[in-house]
C-alpha positions as CSV (number, residue, x, y, z in Angstrom):
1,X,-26.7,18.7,51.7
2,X,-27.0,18.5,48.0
3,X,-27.0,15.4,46.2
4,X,-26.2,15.0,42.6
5,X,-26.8,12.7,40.3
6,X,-23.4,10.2,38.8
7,X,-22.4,11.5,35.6
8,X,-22.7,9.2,33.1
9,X,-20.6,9.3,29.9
10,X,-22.2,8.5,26.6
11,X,-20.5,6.3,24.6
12,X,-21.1,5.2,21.3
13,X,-20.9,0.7,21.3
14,X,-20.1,-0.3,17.8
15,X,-24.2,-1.5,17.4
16,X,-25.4,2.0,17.2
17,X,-22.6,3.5,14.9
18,X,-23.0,3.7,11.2
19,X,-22.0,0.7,9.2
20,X,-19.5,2.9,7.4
21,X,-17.6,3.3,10.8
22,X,-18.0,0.0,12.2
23,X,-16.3,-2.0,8.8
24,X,-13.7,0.7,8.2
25,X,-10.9,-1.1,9.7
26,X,-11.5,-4.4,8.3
27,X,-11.7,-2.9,4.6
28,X,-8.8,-0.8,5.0
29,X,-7.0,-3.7,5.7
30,X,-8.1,-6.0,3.3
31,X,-7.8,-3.3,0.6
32,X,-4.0,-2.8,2.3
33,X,-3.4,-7.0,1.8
34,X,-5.2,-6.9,-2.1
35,X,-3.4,-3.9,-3.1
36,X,0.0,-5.3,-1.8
37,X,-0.6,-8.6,-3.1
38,X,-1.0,-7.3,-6.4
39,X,2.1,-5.3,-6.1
40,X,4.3,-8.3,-4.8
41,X,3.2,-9.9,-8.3
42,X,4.4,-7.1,-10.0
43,X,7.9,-6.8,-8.2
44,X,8.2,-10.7,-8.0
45,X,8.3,-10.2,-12.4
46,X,11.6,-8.1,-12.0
47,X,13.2,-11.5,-11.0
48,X,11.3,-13.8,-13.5
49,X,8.2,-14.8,-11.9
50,X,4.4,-14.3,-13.7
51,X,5.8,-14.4,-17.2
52,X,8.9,-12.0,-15.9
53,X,9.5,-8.9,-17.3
54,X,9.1,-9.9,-21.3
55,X,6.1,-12.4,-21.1
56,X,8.8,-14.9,-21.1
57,X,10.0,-15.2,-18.0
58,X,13.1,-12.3,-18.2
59,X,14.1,-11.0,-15.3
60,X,16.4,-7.9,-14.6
61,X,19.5,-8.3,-14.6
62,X,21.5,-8.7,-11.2
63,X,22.1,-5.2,-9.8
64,X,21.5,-2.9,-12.7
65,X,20.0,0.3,-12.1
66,X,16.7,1.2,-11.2
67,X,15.0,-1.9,-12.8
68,X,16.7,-4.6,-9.9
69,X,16.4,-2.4,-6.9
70,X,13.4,-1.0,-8.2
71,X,12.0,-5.0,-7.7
72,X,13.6,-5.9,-4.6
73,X,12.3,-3.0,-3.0
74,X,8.8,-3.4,-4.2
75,X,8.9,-7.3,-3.1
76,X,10.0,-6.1,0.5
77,X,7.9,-3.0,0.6
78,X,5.0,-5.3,-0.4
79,X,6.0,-8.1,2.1
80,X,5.7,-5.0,5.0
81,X,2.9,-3.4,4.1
82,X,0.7,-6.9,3.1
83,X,1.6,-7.8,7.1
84,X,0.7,-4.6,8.6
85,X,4.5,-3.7,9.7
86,X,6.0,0.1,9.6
87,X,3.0,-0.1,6.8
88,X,3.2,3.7,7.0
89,X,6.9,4.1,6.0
90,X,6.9,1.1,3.9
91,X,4.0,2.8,1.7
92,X,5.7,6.0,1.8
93,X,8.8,4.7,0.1
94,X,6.5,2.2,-2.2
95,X,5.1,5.8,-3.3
96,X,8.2,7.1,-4.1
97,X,9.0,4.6,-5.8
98,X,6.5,4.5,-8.1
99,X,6.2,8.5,-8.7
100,X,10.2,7.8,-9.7
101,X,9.4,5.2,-12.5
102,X,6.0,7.3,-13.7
103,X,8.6,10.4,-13.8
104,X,11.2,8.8,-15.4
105,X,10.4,6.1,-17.2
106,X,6.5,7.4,-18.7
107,X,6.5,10.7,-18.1
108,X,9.1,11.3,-20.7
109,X,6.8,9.4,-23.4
110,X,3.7,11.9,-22.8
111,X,1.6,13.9,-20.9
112,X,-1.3,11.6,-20.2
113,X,-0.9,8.2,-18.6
114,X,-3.0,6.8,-20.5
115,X,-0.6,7.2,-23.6
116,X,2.2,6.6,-21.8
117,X,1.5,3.7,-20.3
118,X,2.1,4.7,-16.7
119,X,-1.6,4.0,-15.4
120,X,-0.8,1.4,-13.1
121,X,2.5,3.3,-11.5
122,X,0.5,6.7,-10.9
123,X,-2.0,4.3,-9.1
124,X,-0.2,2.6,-7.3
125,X,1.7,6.0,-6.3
126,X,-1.7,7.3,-5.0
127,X,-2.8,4.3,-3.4
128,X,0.5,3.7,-1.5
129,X,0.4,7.4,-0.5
130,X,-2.9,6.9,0.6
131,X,-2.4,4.1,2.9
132,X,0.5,6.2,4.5
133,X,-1.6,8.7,5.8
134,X,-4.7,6.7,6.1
135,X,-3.0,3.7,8.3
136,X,-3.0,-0.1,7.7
137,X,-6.2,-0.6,9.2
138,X,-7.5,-3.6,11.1
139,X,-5.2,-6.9,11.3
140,X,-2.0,-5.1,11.0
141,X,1.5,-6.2,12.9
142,X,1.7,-2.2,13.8
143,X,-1.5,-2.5,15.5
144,X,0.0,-5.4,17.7
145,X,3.2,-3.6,18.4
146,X,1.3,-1.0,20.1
147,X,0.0,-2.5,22.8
């Protein structure tokens, strides 16, 4: 009769991982909440709010083309992704959204974004894209729906 010895498994607790690993999550999702925050404000001044869309409290008008969808989606979008729900597809279309103004509305003024003032739409096109492949993190209404 041979006896062996249990196998143990060797798991990794959260003490002895790097701290990289163990505050991943909770950055990603506050960096998700900043980042949509900041993006509410800017779709929140297609309708008139924080100085609108002239500095004096314009907003689009009702309907027209892209400039009032383009605001309402970017209010929802931001609404989903600051909570943490269908955060992937919501940054996906937030993306796309913000490639489509950089394309149409800067790109045609000049190469660089820099001179064409289109900085903060090709970053936020990155960083949208980003957090759809990345995830929403920690603290996310996707995270609860899975269980």
């Amino acid at each position: 009769m041979t006896t062996t010895a249990p196998k143990t498994a060797q798991t990794t607790t959260d003490a002895t991982k790097p701290l990289a690993d163990r505050v991943r999550p909770a950055v990603l999702a506050l960096f998700r909440a900043v980042v949509s925050f900041l993006f509410l404000c800017h779709g929140l001044m297609g309708f008139g709010l924080f100085g609108g869309i002239d500095n004096a409290g314009g907003a689009v008008p009702f309907g027209q083309w892209p400039g009032y969808w383009a605001s309402l989606i970017e209010v929802i979008g931001a609404i989903f992704v600051f909570a943490g729900l269908f955060t992937r597809v919501s940054a996906t279309v937030l993306s796309g959204v913000m490639a489509y103004a950089y394309f149409t509305v800067h790109a045609p003024e000049g190469l660089l974004p820099l001179h064409n003032m289109g900085e903060p739409a090709a970053l936020y096109a990155w960083i949208f894209l980003t957090i759809a492949v990345v995830g929403p993190g920690a603290a996310s209404l996707d995270q609860l729906r899975r269980r």
